[in-house]
N, C-alpha and C positions, 0 to 999 in steps of 0.2 A: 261309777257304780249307780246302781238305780237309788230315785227315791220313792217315798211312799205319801200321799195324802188321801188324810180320813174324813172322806163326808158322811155325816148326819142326814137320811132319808126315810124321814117320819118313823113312827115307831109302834108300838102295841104291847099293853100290858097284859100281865096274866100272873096271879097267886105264885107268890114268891116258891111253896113249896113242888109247884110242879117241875120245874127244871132245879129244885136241889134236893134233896131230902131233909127234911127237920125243919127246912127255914119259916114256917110257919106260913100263915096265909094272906098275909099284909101283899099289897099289891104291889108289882115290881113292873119299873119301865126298861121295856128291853127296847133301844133305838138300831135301828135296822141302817147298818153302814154300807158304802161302796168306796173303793179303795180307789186311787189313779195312781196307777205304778209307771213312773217316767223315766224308758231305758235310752241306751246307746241305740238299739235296735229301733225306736219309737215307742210311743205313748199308749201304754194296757189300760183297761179299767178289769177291778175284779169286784164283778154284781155290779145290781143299778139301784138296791134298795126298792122302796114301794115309791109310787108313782099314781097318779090321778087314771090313768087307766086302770090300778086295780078297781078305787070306788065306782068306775062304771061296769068294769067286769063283776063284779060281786056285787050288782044293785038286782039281778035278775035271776029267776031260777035255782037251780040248786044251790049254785055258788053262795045267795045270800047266807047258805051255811056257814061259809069260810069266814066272813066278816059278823056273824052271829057270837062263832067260837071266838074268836081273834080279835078283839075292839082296834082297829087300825087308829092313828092319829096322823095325819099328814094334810099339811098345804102347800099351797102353790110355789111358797116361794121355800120349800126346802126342795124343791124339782131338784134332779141333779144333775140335766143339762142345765136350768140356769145356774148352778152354782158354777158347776164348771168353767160359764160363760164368763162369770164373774170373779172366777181362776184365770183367767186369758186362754182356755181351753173353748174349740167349739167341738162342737159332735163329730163334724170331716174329721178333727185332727186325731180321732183313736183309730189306733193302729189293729187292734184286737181286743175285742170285749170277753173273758173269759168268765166263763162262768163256774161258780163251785158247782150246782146242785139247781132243779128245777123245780124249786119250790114257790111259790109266787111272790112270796116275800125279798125274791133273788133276782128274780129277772121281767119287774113290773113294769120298770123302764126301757123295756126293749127294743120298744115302737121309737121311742126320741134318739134312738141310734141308728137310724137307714141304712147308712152306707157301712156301718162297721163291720170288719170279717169277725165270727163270731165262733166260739173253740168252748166243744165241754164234753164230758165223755161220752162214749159211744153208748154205753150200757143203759147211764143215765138217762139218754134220750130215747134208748129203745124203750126202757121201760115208764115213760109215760107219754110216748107220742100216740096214741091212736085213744089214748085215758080225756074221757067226756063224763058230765053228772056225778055221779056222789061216786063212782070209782076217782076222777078226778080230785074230786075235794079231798078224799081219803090220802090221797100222796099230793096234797096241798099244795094241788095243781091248778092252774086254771089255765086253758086252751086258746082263749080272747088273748091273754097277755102277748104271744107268738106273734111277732113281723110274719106275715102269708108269704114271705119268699124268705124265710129262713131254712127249706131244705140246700136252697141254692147256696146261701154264705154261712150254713155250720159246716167247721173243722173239727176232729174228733184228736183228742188230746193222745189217743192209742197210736196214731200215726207215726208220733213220736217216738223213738230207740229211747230206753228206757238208759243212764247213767249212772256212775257212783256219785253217791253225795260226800264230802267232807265228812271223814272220823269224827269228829263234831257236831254233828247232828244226829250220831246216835241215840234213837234206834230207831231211824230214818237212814237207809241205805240205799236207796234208788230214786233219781226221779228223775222226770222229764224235761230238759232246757227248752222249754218253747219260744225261748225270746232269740236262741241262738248266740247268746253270748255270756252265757252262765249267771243271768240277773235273774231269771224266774226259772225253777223248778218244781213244778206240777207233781205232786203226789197223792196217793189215794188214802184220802180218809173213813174208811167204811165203818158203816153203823147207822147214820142217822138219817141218809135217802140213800138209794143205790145209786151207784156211782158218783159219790162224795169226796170231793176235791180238794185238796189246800195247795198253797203253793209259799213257796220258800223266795223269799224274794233279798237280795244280797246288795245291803245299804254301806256306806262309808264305816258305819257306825258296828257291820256286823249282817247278823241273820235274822229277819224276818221270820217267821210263819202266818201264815193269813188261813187259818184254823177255821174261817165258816162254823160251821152251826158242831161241828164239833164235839164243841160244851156250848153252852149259853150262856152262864157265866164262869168269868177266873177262879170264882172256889172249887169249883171243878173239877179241873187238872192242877190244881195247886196242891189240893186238899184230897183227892182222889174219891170224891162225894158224888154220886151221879142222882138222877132226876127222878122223878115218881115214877114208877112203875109203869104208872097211867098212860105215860109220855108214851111208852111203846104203844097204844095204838097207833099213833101215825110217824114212828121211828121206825126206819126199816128192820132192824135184829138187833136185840139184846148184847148177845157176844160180842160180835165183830165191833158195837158201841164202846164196851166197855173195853175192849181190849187197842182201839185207839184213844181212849182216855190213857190207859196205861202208859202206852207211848208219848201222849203229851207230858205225862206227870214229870217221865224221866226225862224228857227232855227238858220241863222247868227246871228238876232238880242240878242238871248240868249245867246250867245257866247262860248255856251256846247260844240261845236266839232267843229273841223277844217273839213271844206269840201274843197274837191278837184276834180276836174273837167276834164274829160280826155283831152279835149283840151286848155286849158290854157297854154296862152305864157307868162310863167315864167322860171328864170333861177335854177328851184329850181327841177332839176333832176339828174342821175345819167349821167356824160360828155362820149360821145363814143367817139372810138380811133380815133385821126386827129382830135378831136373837141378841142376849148380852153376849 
């Protein structure tokens, strides 16, 4: 069975009440994860978290928007090729870098992965490949982040025949085995960027979800509480949000798989160097 390890890749706060409603406005640290899923098949990452290429992509022009809205925190030594490094992981050894969603906050570290085959939805990509300037920023994108020969090594997750998932994961009934051996299945999360991804990843212990931006935090789909209003500016739709919230709720409330959340501030990651 696969496993899972959770890196810490710098983080960025913002007013508790915007990703929940009522939480008031005390400031909330939301740390931006990247997951290394290690199958039978070989060794995934899902996202790379923020990366030092964002601070130079968002030091110039429009983009200093995105880091204006967004107060980043990140250094060197939360990179997440040196973590990995420091996992006994190098960058050759990923097999496929999947990505949920191309928000910049997802795929900062793209560039430290060269050789990776690289896999995220079709739609996704269509809809912010050709996105420059404040259309860019607006789907909290940024263009600099992109390896310049990644039309050559993206794989589009659609390629995939779509399967039944375990009774058990209702009301999740479909997804995609990208790994080829029923460790990772790729399902659509839509609501929060167009062509929003989670994947189901099947540990010793049981069922994964790696839920991406989703929710922001566990009260969320715990609690069935969604985010300020405001957030829809740069959420792609209201409905199809709220109605994958619904599907996580039920799926906590069945208690089938553990989901996890790219930003939830929990202590329950892999510690980088200088950290306790």
């Amino acid at each position: 069975m696969a496993s899972i390890t959770a890196f810490r890749v710098g983080h960025c706060t913002h007013p508790s009440c915007m990703v929940l409603k009522g939480s008031g406005l005390a400031s909330r640290c939301f740390p931006s994860r990247a997951y290394l899923i290690e199958t039978r098949a070989g060794v995934y990452l899902w996202d790379t978290g923020y990366a030092e290429h964002f601070r130079a992509a968002t030091s110039k022009g429009v983009y200093r928007m995105y880091a204006w809205v967004t107060p980043i925190f990140f250094d060197e030594n939360e990179s997440l090729h040196g973590q990995l490094r420091a996992h006994g992981i190098s960058p050759g050894d990923i097999h496929t870098l999947l990505l949920s969603h191309f928000h910049a906050d997802h795929i900062a570290g793209l560039r430290d992965f060269p050789g990776a085959r690289l896999m995220a939805s079709k739609t996704g990509w269509d809809a912010v490949r050709g996105l420059s300037g404040v259309a860019a920023v607006r789907q909290a994108f940024v263009p600099e982040l992109l390896p310049p020969d990644i039309a050559d090594r993206l794989d589009f997750v659609e390629s995939v025949p779509e399967t039944a998932l375990p009774a058990a994961l209702l009301p999740f009934t479909h997804g995609r085995d990208v790994s080829g051996t029923g460790e990772i299945y790729i399902v659509d999360l839509p609501g929060h960027a167009i062509g929003h991804l989670g994947a189901f990843v099947l540990q010793d212990g049981g069922w994964t979800l790696l839920a991406s931006d989703a929710a922001w935090v566990p009260e969320s789909f715990q609690q069935l509480r969604g985010p300020s209003e405001l957030s829809f500016l740069i959420q792609h739709k209201r409905a199809p949000y709220y109605a994958t919230l619904n599907r996580l709720h039920q799926l906590h409330q069945s208690g089938n798989a553990q989901i996890r959340i790219t930003h939830e501030d929990t202590n329950d990651y892999l510690p980088v160097a200088g950290r306790p």
